[in-house]
C-alpha positions in Angstrom: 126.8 161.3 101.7 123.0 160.2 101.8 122.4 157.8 104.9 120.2 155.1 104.7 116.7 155.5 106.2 113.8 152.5 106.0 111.4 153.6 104.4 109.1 152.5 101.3 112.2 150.0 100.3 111.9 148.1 103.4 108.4 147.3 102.7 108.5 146.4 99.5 111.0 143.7 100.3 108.5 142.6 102.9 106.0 142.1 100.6 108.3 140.1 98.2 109.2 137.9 101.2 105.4 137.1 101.9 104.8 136.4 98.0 108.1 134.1 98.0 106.9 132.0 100.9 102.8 132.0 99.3 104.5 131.3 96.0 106.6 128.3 97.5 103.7 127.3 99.6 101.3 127.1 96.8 103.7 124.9 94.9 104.4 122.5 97.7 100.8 121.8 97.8 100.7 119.6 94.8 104.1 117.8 95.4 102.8 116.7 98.5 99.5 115.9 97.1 101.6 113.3 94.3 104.1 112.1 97.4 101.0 110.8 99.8 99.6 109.4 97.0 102.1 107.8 95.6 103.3 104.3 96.4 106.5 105.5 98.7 103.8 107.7 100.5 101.8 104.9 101.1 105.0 102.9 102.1 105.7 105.1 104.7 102.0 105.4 105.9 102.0 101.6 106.5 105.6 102.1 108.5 104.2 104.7 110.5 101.2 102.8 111.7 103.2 99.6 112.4 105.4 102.0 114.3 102.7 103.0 116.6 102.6 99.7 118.6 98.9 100.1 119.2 98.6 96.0 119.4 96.8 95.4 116.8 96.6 91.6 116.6 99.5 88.8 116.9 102.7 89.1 114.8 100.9 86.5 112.6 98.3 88.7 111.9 100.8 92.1 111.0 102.8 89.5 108.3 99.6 89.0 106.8 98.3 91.7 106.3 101.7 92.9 105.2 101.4 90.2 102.4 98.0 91.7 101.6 99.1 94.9 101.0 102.0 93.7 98.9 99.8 91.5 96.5 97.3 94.4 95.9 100.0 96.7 95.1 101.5 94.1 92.4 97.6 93.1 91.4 97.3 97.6 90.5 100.8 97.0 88.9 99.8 94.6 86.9 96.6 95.8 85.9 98.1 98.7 84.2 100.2 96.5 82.3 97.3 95.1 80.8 95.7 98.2 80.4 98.9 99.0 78.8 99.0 96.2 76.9 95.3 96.5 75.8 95.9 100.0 74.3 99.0 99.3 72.3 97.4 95.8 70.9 94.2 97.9 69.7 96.7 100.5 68.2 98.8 97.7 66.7 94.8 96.8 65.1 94.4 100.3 63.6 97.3 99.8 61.8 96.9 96.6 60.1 93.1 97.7 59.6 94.2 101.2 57.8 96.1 100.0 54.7 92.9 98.2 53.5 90.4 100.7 54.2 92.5 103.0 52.5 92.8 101.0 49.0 92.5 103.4 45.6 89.4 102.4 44.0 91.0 103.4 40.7 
């Protein structure tokens, strides 16, 4: 019976390990990228700076500029509706225009 020496094997499953963890590195980049940007990562951005208890300004001031913050989110939420909106209206156009440009001339 052959024992079992490390040799080339061992190193070659090093080198796997390393590529696993670039490999799952290199993906996580781009999750996080979406998650910061996204409006939970911006969420948790506000929580962590309100969490900091730097004194920033009277409790008044914080539930403001909470309200701020809310209103511009729903003012980018609801300019994408429009934009939304805009694009199917103007493809709802092409369709109504098409049947007439498109007559026979027979």
């Amino acid at each position: 019976m052959r024992r079992w020496r490390g040799g080339p094997r061992v190193y070659r499953i090093r080198t796997m390990w390393v590529l696993a963890v670039i490999l799952i590195v290199a993906l996580l980049i781009p999750v996080a990228a979406i998650l910061v940007d996204s409006p939970l990562g911006k969420s948790f951005a506000r929580r962590m700076d309100e969490g900091r208890g730097d004194g920033q300004g009277a409790p008044e001031l914080r539930d403001v500029k909470r309200k701020v913050e809310l209103l511009e989110t729903e003012l980018e939420d609801l300019n994408r509706s429009v934009a939304g909106m805009r694009e199917e209206l103007q493809f709802m156009q092409r369709l109504l225009e098409d049947p007439r440009r498109k007559k026979p001339t027979s």
